[in-house]
C-alpha positions in Angstrom: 17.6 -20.8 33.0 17.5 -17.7 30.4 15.4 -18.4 27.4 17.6 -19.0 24.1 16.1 -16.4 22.6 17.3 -14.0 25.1 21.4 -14.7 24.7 23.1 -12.3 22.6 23.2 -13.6 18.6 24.9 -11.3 15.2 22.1 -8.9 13.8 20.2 -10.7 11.3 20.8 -8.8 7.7 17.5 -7.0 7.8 17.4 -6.2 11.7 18.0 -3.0 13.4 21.0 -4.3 15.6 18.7 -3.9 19.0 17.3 -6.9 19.5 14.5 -5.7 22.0 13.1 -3.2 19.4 13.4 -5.9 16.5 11.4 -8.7 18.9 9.1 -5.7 19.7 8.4 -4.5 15.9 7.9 -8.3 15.4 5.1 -8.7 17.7 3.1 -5.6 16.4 3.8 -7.3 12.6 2.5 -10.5 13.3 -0.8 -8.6 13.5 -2.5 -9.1 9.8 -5.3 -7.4 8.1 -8.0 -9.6 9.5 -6.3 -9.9 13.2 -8.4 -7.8 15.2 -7.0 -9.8 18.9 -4.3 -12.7 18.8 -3.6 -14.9 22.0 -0.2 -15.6 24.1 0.1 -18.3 21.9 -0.7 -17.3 18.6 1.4 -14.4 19.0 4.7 -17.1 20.3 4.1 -18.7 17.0 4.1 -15.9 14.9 7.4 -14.4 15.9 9.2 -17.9 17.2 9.6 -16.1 20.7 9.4 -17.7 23.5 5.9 -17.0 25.9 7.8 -14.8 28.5 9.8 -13.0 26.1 6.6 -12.3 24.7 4.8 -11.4 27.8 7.1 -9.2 28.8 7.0 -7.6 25.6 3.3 -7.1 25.1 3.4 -5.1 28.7 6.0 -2.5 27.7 3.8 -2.6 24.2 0.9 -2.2 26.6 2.3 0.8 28.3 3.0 2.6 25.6 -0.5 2.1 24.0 0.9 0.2 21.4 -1.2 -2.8 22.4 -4.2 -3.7 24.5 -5.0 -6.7 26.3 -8.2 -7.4 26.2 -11.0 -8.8 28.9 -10.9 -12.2 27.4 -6.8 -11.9 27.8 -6.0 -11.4 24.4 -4.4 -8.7 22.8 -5.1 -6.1 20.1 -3.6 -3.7 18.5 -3.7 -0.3 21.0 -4.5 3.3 19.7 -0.9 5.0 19.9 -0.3 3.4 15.7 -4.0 4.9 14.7 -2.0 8.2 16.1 1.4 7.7 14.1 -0.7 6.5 10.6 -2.6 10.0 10.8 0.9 11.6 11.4 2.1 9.5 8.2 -0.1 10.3 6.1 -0.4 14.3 7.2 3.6 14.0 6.2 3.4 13.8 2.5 1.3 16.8 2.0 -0.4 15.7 -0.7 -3.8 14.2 1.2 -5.8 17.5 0.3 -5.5 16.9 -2.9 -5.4 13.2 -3.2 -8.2 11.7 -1.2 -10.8 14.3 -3.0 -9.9 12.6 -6.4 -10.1 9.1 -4.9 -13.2 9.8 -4.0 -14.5 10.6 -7.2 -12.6 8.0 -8.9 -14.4 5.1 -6.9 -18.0 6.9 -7.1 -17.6 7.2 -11.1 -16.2 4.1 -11.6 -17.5 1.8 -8.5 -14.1 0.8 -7.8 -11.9 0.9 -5.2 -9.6 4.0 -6.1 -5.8 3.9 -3.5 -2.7 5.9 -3.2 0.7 4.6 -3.0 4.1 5.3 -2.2 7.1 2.9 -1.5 8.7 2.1 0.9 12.2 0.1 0.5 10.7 -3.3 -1.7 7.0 -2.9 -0.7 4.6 -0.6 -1.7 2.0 1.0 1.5 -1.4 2.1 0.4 -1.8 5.8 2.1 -5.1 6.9 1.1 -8.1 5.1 0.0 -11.5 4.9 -0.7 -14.1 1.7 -1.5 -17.1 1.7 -3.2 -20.6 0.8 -1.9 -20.9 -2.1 -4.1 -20.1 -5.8 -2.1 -18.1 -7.2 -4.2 -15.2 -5.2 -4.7 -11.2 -5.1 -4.0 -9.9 -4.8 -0.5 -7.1 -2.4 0.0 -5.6 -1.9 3.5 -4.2 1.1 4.8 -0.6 1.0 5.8 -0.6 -2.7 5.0 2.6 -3.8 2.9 2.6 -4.9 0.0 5.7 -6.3 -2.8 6.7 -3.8 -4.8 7.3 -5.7 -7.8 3.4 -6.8 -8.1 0.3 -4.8 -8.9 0.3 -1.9 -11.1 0.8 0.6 -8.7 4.4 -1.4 -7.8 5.4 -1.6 -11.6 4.6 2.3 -11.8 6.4 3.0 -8.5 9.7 1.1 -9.5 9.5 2.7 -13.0 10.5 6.6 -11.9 13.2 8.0 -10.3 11.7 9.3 -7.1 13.9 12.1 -6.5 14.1 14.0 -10.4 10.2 11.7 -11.5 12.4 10.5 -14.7 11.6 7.3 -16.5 14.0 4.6 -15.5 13.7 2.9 -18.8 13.6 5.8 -21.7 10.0 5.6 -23.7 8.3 3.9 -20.9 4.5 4.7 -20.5 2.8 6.7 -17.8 0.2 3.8 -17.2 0.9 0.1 -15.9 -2.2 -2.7 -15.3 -2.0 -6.0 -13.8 -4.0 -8.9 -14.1 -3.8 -11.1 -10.8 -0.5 -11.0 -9.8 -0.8 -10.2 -6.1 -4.2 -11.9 -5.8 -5.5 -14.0 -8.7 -9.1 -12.6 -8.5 -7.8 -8.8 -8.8 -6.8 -6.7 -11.6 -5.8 -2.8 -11.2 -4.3 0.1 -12.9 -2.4 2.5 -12.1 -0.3 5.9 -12.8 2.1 8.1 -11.2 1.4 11.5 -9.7 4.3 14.5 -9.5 5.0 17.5 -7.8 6.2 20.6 -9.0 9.8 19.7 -9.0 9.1 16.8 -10.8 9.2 14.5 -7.6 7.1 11.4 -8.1 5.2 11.1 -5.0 3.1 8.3 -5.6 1.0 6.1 -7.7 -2.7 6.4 -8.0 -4.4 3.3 -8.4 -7.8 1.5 -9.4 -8.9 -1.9 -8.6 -11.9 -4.4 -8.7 -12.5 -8.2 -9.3 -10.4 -9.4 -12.6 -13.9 -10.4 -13.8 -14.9 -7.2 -14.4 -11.9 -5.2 -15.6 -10.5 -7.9 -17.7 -12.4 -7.1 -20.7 -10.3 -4.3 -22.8 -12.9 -2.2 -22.8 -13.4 -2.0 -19.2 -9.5 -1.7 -18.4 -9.7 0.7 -21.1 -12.1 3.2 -19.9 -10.4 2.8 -16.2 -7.3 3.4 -17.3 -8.9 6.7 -18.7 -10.0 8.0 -15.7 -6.6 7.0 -13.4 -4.7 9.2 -16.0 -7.0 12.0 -15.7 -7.0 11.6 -11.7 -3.1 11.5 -12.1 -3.0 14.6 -14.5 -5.3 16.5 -12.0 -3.3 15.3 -9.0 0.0 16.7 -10.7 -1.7 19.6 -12.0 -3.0 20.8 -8.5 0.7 19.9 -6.6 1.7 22.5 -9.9 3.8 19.5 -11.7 3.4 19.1 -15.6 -0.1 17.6 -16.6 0.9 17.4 -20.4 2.2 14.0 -20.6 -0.6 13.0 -19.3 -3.2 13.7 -21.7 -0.6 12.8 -24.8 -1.1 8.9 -23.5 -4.6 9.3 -22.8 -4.8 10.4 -26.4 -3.0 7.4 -27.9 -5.0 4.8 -25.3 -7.0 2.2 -27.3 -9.0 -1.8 -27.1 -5.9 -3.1 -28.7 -3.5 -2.6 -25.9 -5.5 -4.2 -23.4 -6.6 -7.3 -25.6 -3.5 -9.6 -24.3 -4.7 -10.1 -21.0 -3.5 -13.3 -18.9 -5.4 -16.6 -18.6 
């Protein structure tokens, strides 16, 4: 008898229209941040597939070195998306310039300092870099996040990516958020361009809504994004004006409205 799962069914609205590649990207999603092996079975929940569609599967995912199965028999994620991330992030030119300034954005401010870019309706951290400190906000590489939360989303979703212009006319460089994609995390962010003006991501800060929150402390962050943003723009040769205009007019009061 053929598993249901198997028959021929209409494309689902946001599948490719090949079922076996859809199944397969399915199985490599269910692994989450804090996955590091899944069993048979967890991996049949996950995706609603049936075991032997799975197994079969994880052994062309398996010979591709897409996924590993492990002594214990399960299964981890395999080496060959360690080798397409490095090829990702190599494609935006921009990591030679980037991840220096990260760098010194989380030593000077003990924060965790990313760089976006979006993809569709999620924004995909490229670049990153955490501080020493324990407590501190987790940021995943290449993990997907919604678009329309965090202040890296609001930023990406407020320029035009080809021509960098301001969807809404008089909107500000700068964007913060206070716990909307986790309630303990507050962040801000701004948007780096290149020389034609293409917006080519958002630099971001972030670190525990406790110590942010207060408008001084989102204040003096938001300082130092800007100026990582303006040097970012400055050394892809875009236009690091605008940049220090808002850092100019930054002050307490515009950070004193902060969410309960």
């Amino acid at each position: 008898m053929t598993d249901p799962v198997d028959s021929p069914s209409p494309a689902a609205p946001d599948s490719s229209g090949v079922a076996v590649l859809d199944r397969a990207f399915a199985l490599l999603a269910a692994f989450g941040p804090g996955d590091d092996r899944l069993t048979l079975t967890e991996l049949s929940r996950r995706t609603g597939l049936y075991k032997s569609t799975v197994l079969r599967l994880l052994g062309a995912l398996e010979h591709g070195g897409f996924i590993r199965r492990l002594a214990d028999g399960q299964y981890a994620v395999g080496p060959q998306p360690l080798r397409l991330a490095a090829i990702y992030q190599r494609s935006f030119h921009v990591g030679h310039v980037i991840e220096p300034l990260l760098k010194g954005l989380s030593q000077a401010t003990g924060e965790t300092a990313s760089f976006y870019v979006r993809h569709g309706e999620s924004r995909i951290a490229v670049f990153r870099t955490e501080p020493a400190r324990s407590v501190r906000a987790a940021v995943a590489i290449g993990q997907a996040y919604p678009v329309a939360q965090g202040a890296s989303g609001k930023v990406l979703q407020a320029f035009t990516p080809a021509t960098g212009e301001r969807v809404r006319a008089g909107a500000r460089l700068w964007q913060v958020s206070y716990g909307e994609r986790d309630p303990d995390t507050a962040s801000v962010a701004a948007p780096v361009f290149s020389v034609t003006g293409e917006l080519q991501g958002a630099i971001a800060l972030s670190g525990p809504r406790q110590r942010l929150s207060p408008p001084q402390a989102m204040l003096a962050a938001c300082r130092d994004v800007l100026r990582s943003s303006a040097e970012a723009t400055r050394s892809l040769g875009g236009d690091a004006g605008p940049y220090e205009a808002e850092i100019e007019a930054l002050e307490p009061g515009l950070f004193a409205d902060v969410p309960a």
